[in-house]
C-alpha positions in Angstrom: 0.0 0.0 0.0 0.8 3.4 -0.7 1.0 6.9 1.4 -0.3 10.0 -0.2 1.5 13.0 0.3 -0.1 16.7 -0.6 2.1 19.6 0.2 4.8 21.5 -1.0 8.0 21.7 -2.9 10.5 24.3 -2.4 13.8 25.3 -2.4 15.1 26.1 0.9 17.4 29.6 1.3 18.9 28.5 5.0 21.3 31.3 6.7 22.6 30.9 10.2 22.7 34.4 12.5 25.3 33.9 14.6 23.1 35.5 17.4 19.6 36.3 19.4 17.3 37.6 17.6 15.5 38.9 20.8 18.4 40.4 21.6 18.7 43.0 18.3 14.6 43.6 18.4 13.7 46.1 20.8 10.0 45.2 21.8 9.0 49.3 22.3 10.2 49.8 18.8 8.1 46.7 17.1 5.9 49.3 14.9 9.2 51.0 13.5 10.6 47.6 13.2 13.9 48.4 10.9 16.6 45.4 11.4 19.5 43.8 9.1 21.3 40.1 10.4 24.4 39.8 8.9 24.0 35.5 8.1 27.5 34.7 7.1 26.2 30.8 6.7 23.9 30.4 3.8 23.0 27.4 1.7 20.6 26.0 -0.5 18.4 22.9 0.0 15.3 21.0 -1.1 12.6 21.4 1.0 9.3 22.0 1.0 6.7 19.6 3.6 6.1 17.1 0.7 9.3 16.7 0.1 10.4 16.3 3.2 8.0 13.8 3.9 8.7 11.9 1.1 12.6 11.8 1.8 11.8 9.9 4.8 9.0 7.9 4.3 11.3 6.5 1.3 14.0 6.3 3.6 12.1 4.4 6.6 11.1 1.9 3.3 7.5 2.4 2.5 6.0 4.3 -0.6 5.1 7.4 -1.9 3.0 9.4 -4.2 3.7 13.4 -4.2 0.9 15.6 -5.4 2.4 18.9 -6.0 3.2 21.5 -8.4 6.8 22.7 -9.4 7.7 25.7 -11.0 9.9 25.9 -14.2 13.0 25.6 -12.5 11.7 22.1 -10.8 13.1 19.4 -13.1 16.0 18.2 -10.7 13.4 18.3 -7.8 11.3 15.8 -9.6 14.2 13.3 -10.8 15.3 13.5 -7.1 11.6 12.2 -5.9 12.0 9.4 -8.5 15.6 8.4 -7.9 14.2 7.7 -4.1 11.7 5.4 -5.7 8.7 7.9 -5.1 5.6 8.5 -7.5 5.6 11.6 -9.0 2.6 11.1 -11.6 0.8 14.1 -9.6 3.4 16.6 -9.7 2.7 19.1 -12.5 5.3 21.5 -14.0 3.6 25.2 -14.2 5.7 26.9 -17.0 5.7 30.0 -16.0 6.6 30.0 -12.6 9.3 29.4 -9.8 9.4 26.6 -7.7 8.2 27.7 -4.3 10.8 29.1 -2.7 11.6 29.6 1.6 14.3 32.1 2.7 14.9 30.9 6.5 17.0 32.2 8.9 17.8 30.3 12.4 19.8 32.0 15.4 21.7 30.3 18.1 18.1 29.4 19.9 16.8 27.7 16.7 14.0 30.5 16.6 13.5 30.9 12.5 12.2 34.4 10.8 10.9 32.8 7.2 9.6 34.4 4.1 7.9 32.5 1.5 7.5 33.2 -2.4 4.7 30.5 -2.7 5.5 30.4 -7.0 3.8 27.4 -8.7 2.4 26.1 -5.5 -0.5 28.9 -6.2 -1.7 26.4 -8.9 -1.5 22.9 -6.6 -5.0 22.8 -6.6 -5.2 22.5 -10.4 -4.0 19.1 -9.5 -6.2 16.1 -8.7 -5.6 13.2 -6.3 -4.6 10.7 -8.5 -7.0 7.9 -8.8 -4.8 4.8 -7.5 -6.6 1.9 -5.6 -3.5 1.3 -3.4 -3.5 4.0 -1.0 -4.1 3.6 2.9 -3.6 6.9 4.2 -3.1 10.6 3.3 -1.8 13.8 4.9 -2.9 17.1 4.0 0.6 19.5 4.4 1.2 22.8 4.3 0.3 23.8 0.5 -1.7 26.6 -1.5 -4.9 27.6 0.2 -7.2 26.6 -2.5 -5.2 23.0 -3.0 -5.2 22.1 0.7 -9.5 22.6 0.5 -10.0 20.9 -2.5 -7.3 18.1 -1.9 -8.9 17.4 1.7 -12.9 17.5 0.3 -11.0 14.8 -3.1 -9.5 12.5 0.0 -13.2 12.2 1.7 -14.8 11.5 -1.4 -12.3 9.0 -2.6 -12.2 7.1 1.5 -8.4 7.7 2.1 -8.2 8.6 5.5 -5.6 11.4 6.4 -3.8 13.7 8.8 -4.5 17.4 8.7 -1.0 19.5 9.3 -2.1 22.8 8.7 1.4 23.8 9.6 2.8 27.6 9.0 -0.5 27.6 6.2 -3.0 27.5 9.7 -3.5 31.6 9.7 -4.9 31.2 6.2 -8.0 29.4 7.1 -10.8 31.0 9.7 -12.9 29.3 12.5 -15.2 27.2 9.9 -12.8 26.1 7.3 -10.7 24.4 10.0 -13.8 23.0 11.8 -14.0 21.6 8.2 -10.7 20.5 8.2 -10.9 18.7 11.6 -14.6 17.1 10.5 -13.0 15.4 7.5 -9.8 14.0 9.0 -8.5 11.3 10.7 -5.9 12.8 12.6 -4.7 16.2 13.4 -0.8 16.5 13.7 0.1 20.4 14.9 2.6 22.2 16.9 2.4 23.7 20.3 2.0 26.7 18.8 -0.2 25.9 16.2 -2.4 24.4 18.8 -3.4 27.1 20.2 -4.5 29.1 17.1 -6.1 25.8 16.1 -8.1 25.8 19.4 -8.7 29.1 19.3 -9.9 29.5 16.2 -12.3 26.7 15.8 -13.7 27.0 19.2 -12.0 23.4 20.3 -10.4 22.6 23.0 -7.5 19.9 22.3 -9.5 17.4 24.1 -13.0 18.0 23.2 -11.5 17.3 19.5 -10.3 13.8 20.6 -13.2 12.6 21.7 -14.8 13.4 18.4 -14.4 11.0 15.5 -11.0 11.9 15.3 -8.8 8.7 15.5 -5.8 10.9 17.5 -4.6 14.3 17.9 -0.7 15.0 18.2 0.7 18.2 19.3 4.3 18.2 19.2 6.7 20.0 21.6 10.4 20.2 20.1 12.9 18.7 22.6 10.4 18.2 25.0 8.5 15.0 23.1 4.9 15.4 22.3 1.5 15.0 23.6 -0.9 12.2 21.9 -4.8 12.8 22.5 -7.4 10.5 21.8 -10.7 9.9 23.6 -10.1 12.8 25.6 -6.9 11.5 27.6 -3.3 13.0 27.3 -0.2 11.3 27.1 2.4 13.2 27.2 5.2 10.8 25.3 9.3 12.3 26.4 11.5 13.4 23.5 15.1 12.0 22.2 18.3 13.2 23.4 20.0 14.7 19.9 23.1 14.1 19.2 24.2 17.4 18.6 21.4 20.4 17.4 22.6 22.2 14.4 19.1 23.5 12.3 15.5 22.7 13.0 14.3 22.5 9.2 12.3 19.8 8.6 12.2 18.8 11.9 8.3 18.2 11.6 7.9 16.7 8.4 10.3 13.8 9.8 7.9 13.6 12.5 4.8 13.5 10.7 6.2 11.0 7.9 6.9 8.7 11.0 2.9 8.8 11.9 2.5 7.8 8.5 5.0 5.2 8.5 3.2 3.5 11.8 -0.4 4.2 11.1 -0.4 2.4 7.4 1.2 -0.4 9.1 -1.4 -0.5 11.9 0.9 0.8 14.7 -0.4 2.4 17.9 -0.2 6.0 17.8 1.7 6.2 20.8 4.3 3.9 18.6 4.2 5.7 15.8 4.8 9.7 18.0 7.8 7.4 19.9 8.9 6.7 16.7 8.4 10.1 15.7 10.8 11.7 18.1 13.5 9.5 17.3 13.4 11.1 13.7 13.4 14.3 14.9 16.1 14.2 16.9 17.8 12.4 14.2 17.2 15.1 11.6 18.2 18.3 13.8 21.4 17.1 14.2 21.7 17.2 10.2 21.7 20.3 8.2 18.7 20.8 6.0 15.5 18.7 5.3 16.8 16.1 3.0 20.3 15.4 4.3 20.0 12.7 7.6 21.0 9.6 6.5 18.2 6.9 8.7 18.9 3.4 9.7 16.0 1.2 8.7 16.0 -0.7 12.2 14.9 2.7 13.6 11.7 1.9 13.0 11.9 -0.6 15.5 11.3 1.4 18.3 
């Protein structure tokens, strides 16, 4: 069986500041706000949720179908997907556009300031779910507005149960459309962070949205593990020791593609969040989304 992943592609702009941001942003001055980091680390990486997803989901062995759109500069993005053995029928070229793009920058505290040129993901939802009999399980990533709606309405209709990770895209949506969200998923998979707005927005408590027909609701907490809800009860599940903590892209995505991993082979989801943490704390200590090199037996947790 096959995982379906709808999200984004994008390059990834990475530059280090060799500082604190809160110490070079004066709160009193935040409606003036005029400020220049001087990043003298900067690299280019794939990124993009999709793709980070599908890096290690093809890693951790299981497979993949991308639904996404590239921009005219996306070629070598796509050949990658393939070379790791991933489907790639749904990805569409738009001509004349980029490839979404992300401009991060990280300080010593792993606190990022992003911009996004969002590029040919604008036209994701031109994009159907492919019509494959072999899927178990979706999840609904960070993507254009209009894709991550129609893409989530195309998973109900076609039975493919998925996770909704509304991700850095949650302020897009109001109160109803997430209500929506959450009413047609399976499973919710957010940060701490995101929580909150998600709660706050749909009128939810954390709990209240467990005992609904949601199968689970994850809420993860950086180096401090993550929380698993369902039914109503917490359990908060410890994180993983990293080996060293050098960038926090793509952290997530290695998170959520380990959910994915577990759940479309029947795993708890207390297994799959344990197995979760091992991957993140597996990819910080790697630059970049795509670059972490995974054991196979690490799915044996």
């Amino acid at each position: 069986m096959a995982t379906l992943i709808c999200g984004s592609l994008a390059f990834d702009s990475i530059a280090t500041f060799p500082g604190r941001f809160a110490d070079q942003i004066l709160p009193e001055k935040l409606h003036i706000l005029n400020v220049s980091f001087l990043v003298p680390g900067l690299r280019r990486e794939f990124g993009g949720c999709a793709g980070n997803i599908a890096y290690n989901l093809a890693a951790l062995g299981a497979d993949a179908v991308v639904v996404a759109a590239v921009g005219s500069d996306g070629a070598e993005y796509v050949e990658r997907l393939r070379g790791w053995g991933v489907a790639t029928e749904a990805v569409r070229t738009i001509a004349d556009a980029f490839t979404a793009q992300a401009f991060i920058m990280t300080d010593l505290d792993n606190n990022q300031i992003t911009a996004f040129h969002p590029g040919a993901m604008q036209s994701a939802h031109e994009i159907d779910i492919p019509a494959r009999g072999d899927l178990a399980l979706a999840i609904v990533a960070p993507d254009g507005r209009e894709a991550m709606l129609r893409h989530a309405a195309q998973l109900v209709a076609a039975g493919v149960p998925f996770i909704f990770d509304p991700g850095q895209g949650l302020p897009m949506f109001d109160g109803a459309e997430l209500r929506r969200f959450v009413e047609q998923a399976s499973w919710v998979a957010v940060n701490d962070y995101e929580a909150e707005m998600l709660a706050e927005r749909t009128g939810m408590t954390l709990e209240a949205m467990s005992r609904s027909h949601l199968r689970g609701v994850v809420v993860t907490l950086g180096a401090d593990g993550c929380e698993v809800w369902q039914k109503g009860d917490r359990l908060r599940i410890p994180g993983v020791a990293a080996a060293s903590v050098l960038d926090p892209t793509g952290c997530g995505d290695a998170f959520r593609a380990a959910l994915l991993y577990g759940l479309e082979r029947g795993w708890s989801l207390e297994r799959c969040a344990r197995l979760g943490n091992h991957l993140g704390a597996l990819k910080i200590a790697s630059r970049g989304g795509q670059n972490h090199v995974l054991d196979r037996t690490i799915a044996a947790v």
